[in-house]
ZAMARGU-4260 file (C-alpha; in steps of 0.2 Angstrom, whole numbers, plus 5000, padded with zeros to 4 digits):
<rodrens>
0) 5137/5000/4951 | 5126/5010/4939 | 5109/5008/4939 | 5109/5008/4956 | 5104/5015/4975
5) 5112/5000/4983 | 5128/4990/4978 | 5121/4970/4982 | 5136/4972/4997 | 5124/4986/5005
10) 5106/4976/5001 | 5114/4958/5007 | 5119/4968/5024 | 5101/4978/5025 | 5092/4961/5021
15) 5101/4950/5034 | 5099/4963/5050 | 5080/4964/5046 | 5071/4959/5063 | 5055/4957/5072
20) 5050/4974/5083 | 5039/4975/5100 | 5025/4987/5097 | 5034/5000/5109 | 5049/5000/5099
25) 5039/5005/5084 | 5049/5025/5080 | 5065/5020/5091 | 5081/5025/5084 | 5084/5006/5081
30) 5068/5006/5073 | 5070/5020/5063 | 5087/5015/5055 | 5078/4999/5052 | 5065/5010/5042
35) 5078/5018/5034 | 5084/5000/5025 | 5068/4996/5018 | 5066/5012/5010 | 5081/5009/5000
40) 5079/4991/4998 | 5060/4996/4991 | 5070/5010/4978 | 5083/4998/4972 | 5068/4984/4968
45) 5057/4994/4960 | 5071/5002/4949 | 5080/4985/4945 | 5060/4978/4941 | 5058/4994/4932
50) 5073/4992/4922 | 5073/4973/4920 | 5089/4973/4929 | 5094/4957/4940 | 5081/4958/4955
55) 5094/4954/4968 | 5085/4961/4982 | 5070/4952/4979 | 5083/4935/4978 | 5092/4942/4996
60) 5074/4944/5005 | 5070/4926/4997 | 5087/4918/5000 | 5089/4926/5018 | 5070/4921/5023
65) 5065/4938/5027 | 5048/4940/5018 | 5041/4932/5035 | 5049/4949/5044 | 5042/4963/5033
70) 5025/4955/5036 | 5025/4957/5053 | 5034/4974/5055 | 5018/4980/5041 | 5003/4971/5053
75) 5016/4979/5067 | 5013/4997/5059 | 4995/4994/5055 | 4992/4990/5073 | 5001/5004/5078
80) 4988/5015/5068 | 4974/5009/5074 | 4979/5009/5093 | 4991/5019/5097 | 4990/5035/5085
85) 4973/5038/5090 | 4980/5040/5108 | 4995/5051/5103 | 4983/5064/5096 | 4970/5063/5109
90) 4985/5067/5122 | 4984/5084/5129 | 5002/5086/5134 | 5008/5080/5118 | 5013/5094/5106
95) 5027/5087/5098 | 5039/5102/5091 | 5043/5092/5075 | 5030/5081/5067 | 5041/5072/5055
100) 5045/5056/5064 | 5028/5052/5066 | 5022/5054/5048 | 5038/5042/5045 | 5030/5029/5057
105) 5013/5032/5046 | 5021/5030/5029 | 5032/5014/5034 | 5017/5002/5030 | 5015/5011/5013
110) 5035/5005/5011 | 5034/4991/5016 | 5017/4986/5005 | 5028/4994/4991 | 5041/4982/4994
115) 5031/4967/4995 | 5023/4971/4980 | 5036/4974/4969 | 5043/4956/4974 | 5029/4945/4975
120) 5026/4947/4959 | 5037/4932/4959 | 5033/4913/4964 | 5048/4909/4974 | 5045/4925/4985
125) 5026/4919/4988 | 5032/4901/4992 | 5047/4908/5002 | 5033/4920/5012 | 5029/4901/5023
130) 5016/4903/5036 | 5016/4920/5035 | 5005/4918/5018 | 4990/4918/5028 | 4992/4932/5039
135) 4998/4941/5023 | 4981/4936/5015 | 4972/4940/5031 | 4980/4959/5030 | 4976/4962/5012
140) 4956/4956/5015 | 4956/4971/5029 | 4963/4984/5016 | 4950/4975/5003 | 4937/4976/5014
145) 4941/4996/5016 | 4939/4998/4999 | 4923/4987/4995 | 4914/5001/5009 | 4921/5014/5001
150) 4930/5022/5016 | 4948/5028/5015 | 4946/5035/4998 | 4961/5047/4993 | 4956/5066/4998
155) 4938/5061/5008 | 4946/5063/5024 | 4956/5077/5021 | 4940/5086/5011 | 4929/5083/5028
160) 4942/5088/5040 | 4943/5104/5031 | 4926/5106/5028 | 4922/5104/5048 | 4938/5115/5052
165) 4931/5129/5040 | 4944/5141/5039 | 4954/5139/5052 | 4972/5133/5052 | 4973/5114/5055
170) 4986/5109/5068 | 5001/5098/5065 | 4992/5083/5073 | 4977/5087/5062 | 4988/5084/5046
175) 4995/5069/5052 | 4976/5061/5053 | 4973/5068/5036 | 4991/5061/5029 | 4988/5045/5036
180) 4969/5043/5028 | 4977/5047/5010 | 4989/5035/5013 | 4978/5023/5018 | 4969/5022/5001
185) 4984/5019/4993 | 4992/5006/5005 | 4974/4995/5000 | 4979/4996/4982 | 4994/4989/4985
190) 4987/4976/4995 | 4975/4972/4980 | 4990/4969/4969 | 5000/4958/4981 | 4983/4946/4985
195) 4982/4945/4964 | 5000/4939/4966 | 4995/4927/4979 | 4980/4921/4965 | 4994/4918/4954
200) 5007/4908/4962 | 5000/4900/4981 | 5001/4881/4980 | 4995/4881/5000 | 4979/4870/5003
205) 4976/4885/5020 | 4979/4901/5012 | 4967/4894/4998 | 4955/4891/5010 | 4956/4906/5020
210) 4954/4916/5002 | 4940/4906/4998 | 4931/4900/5014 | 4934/4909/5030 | 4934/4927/5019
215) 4924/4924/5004 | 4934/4934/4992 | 4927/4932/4977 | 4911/4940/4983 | 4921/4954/4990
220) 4929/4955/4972 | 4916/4956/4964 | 4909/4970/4977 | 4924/4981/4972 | 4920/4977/4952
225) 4904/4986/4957 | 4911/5001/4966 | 4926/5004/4956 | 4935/5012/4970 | 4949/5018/4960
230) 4937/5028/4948 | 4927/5046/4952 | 4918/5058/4943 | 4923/5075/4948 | 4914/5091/4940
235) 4907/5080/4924 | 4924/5074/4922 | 4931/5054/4923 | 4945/5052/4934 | 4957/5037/4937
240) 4968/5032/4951 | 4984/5026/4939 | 5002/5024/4946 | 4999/5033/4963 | 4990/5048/4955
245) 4971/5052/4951 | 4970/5057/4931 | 4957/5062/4921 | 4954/5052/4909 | 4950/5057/4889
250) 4929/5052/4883 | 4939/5040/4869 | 4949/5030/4885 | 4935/5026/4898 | 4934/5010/4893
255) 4950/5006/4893 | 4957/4993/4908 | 4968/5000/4921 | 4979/4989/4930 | 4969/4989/4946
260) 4952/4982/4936 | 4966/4971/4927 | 4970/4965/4945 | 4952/4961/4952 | 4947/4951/4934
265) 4965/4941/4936 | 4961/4938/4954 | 4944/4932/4950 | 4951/4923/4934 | 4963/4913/4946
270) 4949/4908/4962 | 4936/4902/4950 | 4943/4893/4936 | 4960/4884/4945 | 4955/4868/4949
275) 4959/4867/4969 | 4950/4884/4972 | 4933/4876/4962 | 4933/4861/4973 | 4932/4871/4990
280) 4922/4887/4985 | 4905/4885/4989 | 4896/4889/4977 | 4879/4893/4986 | 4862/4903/4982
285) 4872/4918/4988 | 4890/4914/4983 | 4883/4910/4963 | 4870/4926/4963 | 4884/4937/4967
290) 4897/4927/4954 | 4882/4929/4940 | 4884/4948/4942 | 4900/4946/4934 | 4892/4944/4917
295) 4886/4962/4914 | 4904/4968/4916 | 4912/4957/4903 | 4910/4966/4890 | 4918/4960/4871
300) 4929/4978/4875 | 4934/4972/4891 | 4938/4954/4884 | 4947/4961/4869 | 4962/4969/4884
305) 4962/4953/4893 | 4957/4937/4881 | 4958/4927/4898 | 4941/4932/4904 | 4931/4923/4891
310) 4936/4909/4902 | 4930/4916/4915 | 4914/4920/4905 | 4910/4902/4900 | 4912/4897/4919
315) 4900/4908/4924 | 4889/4905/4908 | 4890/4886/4913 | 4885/4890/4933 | 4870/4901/4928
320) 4859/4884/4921 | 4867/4872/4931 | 4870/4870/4952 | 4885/4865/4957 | 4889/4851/4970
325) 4894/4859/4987 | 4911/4857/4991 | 4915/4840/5001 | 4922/4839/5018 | 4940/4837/5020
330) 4949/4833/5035 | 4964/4846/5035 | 4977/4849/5048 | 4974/4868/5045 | 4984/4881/5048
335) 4979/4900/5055 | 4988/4916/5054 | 4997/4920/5070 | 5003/4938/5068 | 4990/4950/5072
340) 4982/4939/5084 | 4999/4939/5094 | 5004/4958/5093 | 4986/4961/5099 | 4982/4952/5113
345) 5003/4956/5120 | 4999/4971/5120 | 4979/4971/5124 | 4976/4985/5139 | 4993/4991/5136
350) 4988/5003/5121 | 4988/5019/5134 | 5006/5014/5141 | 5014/5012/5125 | 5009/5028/5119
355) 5012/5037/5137 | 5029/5027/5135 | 5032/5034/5115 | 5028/5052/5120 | 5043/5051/5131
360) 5057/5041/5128 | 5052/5039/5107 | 5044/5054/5098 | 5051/5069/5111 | 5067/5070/5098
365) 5078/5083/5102 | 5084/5093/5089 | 5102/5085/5089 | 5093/5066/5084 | 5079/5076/5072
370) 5093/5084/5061 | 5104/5066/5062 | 5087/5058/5056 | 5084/5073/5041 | 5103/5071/5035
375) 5101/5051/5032 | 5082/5053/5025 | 5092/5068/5015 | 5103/5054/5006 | 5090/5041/5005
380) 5081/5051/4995 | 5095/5061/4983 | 5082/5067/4970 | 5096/5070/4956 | 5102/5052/4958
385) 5084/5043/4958 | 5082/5056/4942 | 5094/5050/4933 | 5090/5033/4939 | 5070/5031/4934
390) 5068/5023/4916 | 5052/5037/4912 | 5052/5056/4914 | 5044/5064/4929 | 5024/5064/4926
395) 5014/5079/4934 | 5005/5078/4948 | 4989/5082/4939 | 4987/5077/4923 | 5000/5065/4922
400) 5008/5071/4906 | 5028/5073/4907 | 5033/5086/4917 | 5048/5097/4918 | 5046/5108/4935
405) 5045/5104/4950 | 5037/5112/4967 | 5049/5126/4972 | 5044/5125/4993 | 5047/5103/4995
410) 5055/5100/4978 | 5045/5082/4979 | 5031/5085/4965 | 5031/5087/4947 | 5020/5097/4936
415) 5019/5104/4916 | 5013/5119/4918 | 5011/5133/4932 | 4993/5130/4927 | 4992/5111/4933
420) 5001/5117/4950 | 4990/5129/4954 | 4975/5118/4951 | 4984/5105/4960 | 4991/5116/4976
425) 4973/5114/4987 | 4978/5091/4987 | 4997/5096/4989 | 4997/5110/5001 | 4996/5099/5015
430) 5009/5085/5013 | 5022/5102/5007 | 5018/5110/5023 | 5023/5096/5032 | 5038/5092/5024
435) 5043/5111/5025 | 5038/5112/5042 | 5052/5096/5046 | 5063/5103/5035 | 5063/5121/5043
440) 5066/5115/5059 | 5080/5104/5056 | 5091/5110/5043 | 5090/5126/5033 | 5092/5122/5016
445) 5087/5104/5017 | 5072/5105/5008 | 5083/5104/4991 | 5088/5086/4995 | 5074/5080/5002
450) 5059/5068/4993 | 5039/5069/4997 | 5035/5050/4997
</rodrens>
């Protein structure tokens, strides 16, 4: 089928044997093939959403009620950060001969995020999602949250890691932490896309609730409004965080919306002005001091790229001379999210075990498995076929204008000129050395078929 990385035969087969991991399982064999799936379910979406093609995963994943199962196996990973990789480096006695399995581990939450994004942009997806909804909502407030404090901001970690290494050489553990802070920052921007989409479509009385009461999310929106998260001045010069790159951006564009800003204003737009979010939003002292703040950002620029807001201005006119009733009491049979809670307290006082457990019989890969693993990553990501695939040219990794090499050492990144990559070398050095590293170790040669993601 052109046009494709999956024939709707493969994705139905990948969709339907979708399951539910245990935290201990999390880089197993099983588990890895199971990574493998997603990957290219998450290509074949994006390129049939990119190319306006029939969205037949997204129908499968609906269809098959597995929308439920990549939001668990993402809080699944996210708890496996946050408990058990911590661990793994702190072990003494683990020096793992080939990093790449667990840098797979680390990026499977940013492909899964990836994926949901990608088809949540559509109702039936959101509605078919069930109780899971809330626990979705409830993972997109952490990574919002992350944001708002300014904490996992692309290239901080890596900056103070080397900055308190000095000069020496950072060991393959070392990179791994710094990998996994980058990805981190762009795993919360996805998650601010897919709560935008839960804005747009949610008909359920709890997940409007949970946004509105248990987490307050307008005030954390209009936090991020303030810090602009996805913006930085570096050396005099704007930069923007747009389509998984930062770019600078040109005096004449600065005012000009990006898709993230366009995602908090549609999010705000949505919790404030629908008529089920006013009724139960509280609109307290705090709450409507914090809304009001609103006002100085919306701009006649800003509302000439998205006519909406002028709405939203007139709310927020209106709420400055007036105070609103408080919300009534409802009795509700409410529901709560049930995922994290469960995978936490399973595996409460276990964390040490399981990664005792994972250094043994999981990430001690003999060479045999690692080169099996490398040969089936090798096809998932066949660079000349996603080439000819992707409606746009390749953008470089610096600038972002169209770019017609690509680095000789991991073949994954894109640039203009030899100029841009050398300025660019000091961010990509580190995710090239890893992949290299895998690829030496596995299969000479390799690195010519093998994507960075």
């Amino acid at each position: 089928m052109e046009g494709s990385v999956l024939l709707p035969v493969e994705a139905e087969a990948f969709v339907e044997s979708l399951e539910i991991f245990a935290l201990k399982d999390v880089g197993s064999t099983r588990w890895f093939r199971q990574h493998e799936h997603i990957e290219k379910l998450n290509m074949q979406a994006i390129l049939s959403a990119s190319a306006t093609l029939d969205e037949y995963i997204k129908e499968m994943l609906v269809s098959h009620g597995k929308i439920s199962v990549l939001v668990h196996e993402m809080i699944l990973t996210e708890v496996w950060k946050q408990k058990i990789f911590p661990i793994l480096c702190q072990l003494q006695d683990f020096t793992p001969k080939n990093t790449f399995p667990l840098y797979m581990v680390i990026h499977h939450e940013a492909t899964i995020i990836n994926l949901l994004e990608t088809v949540m942009f559509h109702k039936d997806s959101c509605d078919a999602s069930d109780d899971s909804i809330l626990d979705l909502v409830d993972y997109c407030h952490r990574k919002l949250i992350l944001l708002a404090a300014n904490t996992g901001r692309d290239g901080n970690v890596s900056h103070n890691m080397q900055k308190a290494a000095g000069e020496a050489v950072l060991s393959s553990k070392e990179e791994l932490q710094i990998q996994a802070g980058e990805l981190e920052f762009n795993v919360s921007l996805k998650a601010l896309s897919v709560l935008r989409y839960i804005t747009d479509h949610t008909d359920s009385i709890s997940a409007i609730n949970r946004m509105l009461c248990t987490h307050n999310v307008p005030c954390l929106l209009v936090r991020l409004i303030e810090c602009c998260p996805w913006s930085r001045c570096t050396a005099g010069s704007i930069e923007k965080h747009i389509n998984g790159k930062w770019q600078k951006i040109p005096a004449e564009d600065r005012l000009k919306m990006t898709k993230l800003d366009g995602q908090v204003w549609i999010s705000l737009h949505n919790l404030l002005l629908k008529e089920d979010c006013q009724r139960k939003y509280d609109f307290n002292s705090f709450n409507k001091s914090q809304l009001l703040k609103l006002r100085s950002f919306l701009t006649e620029v800003l509302i000439d790229q998205l006519p909406n807001l002028a709405d939203l201005q007139r709310v927020l006119a209106h709420l400055a001379v007036t105070d609103p009733e408080p919300p009534k009491k409802e009795l509700v049979l409410e529901q709560i999210p049930e995922m994290w809670n469960h995978i936490m307290r399973e595996n409460t006082d276990k964390w040490k075990a399981i990664a005792k457990y994972q250094v043994k019989e999981t990430f001690n890969v003999s060479e045999k498995d690692l080169r099996l693993q490398a040969q089936r990553l090798a096809q998932t990501y066949n660079l000349d076929m996603l080439e000819n695939l992707l409606p746009e040219k390749p953008k470089c990794g610096c600038c972002g204008r169209e770019a017609t090499k690509r680095c000789s050492r991991c073949q994954g990144e894109w640039y203009c000129h030899r100029e841009c990559q050398v300025k660019h070398w000091p961010k990509h050095k580190k995710a090239c050395q890893l992949m290299m590293e895998a690829n030496r170790k596995i299969q000479p040669g390799l690195c010519n078929n093998n994507k960075e993601r």
